[in-house]
C-alpha positions in Angstrom: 173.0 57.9 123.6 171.5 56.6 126.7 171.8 53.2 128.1 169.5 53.6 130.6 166.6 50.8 130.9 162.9 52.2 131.1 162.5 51.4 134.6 166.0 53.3 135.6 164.4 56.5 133.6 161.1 55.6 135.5 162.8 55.5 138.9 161.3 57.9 141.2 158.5 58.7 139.0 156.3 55.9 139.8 153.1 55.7 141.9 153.1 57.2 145.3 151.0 54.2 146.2 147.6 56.4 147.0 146.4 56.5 143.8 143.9 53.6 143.9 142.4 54.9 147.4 142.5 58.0 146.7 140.0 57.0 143.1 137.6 55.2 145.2 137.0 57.9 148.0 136.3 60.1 144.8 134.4 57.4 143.2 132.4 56.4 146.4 131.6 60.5 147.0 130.3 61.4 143.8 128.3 58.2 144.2 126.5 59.6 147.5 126.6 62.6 146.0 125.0 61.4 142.7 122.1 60.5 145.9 122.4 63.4 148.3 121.9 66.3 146.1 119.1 65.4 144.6 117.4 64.4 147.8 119.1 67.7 149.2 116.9 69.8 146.5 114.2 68.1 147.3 113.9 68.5 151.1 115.9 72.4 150.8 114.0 73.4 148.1 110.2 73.9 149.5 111.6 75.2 152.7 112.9 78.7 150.2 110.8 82.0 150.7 108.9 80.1 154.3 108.8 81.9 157.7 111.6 81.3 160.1 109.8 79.2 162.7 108.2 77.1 160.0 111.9 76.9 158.3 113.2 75.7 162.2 110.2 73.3 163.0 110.9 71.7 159.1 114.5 70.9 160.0 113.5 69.4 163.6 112.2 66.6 161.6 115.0 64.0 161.8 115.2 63.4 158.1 115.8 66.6 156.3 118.4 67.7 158.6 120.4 64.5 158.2 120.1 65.0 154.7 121.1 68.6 154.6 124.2 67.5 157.1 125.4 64.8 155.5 125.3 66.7 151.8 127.4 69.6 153.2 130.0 67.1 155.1 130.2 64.4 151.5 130.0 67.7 149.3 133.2 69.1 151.3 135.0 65.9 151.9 135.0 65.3 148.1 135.7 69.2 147.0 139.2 68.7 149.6 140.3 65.2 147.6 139.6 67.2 144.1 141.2 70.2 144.8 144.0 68.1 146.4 144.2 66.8 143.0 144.6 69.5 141.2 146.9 71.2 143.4 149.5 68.7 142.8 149.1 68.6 139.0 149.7 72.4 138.8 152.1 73.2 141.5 155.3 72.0 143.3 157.4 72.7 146.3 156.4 75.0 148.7 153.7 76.6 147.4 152.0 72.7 147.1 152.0 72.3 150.3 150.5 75.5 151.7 148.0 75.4 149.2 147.1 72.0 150.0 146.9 72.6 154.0 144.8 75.5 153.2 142.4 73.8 150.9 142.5 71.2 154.1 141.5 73.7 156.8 139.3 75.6 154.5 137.5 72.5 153.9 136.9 71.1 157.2 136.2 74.7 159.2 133.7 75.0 155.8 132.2 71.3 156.9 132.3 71.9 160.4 130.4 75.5 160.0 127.5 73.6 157.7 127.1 70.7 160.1 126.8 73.0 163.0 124.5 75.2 161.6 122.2 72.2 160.7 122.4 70.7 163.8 121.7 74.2 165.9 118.3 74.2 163.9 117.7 71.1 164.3 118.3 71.5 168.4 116.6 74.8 168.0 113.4 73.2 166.5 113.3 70.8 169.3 
C-alpha cells in the first residue's frame, strides 16, 4: 500500500512548460495554412502543362511567388512541430533525439531548397 500523495506520484511527470506554445504555433500554422493552400492551388495550378518562359515570367509577378514561398516555408515549419510531436510520443532516449534533429535539418534544408527555388524564378523572370 502506497502512501504516496497524487502530486508525489505526479512528480517528474508534469508539463515540460512548452505545451501551450507549442499548441499555438500549431494552431496559428494550420490557420495560414487553412489560407495559403488554397491560394497556393490557385495561383500553382494554371501555371501546370505552360511553357517554361511563360512558367518564369508568371512567377516574376510579385504575388504568386510570395505565395508559393511562403506555403513551402508555413507548410515545413508546421510538418517540423508535428513530427516533433509525434517523435516524442513514440520514442525515448537516444533514438528521440536523433530523430528529432533529423526531422529538424530535414525540415529546414527542405524549406530552404523551396524558398530558393521560388526566389531564383522569381530573380530569373526579372
Amino acid at each position: 500500500m502506497s502512501y504516496l500523495t497524487d502530486r508525489k506520484r505526479a512528480e517528474g511527470l508534469g508539463s515540460a512548460k512548452s505545451g501551450t506554445r507549442a499548441h499555438w504555433n500549431m494552431t496559428i500554422s494550420s490557420v495560414a495554412l487553412a489560407i495559403l493552400v488554397p491560394l497556393f492551388v490557385f495561383t500553382f495550378g494554371p501555371m501546370l502543362g505552360r511553357p517554361h518562359p511563360e512558367v518564369i515570367a508568371y512567377f516574376a509577378r510579385p504575388f504568386p511567388s510570395v505565395v508559393a514561398a511562403l506555403t513551402i516555408a508555413v507548410g515545413f515549419a508546421h510538418f517540423r512541430h508535428g513530427a516533433q510531436v509525434m517523435i516524442e510520443d513514440y520514442s525515448q532516449g537516444l533514438t528521440r533525439k536523433v530523430l528529432i534533429l533529423a526531422t529538424i535539418i530535414v525540415s529546414y534544408a527542405a524549406a530552404a531548397t523551396g524558398v530558393i527555388a521560388v526566389v531564383g524564378l522569381a530573380l530569373k523572370g526579372a
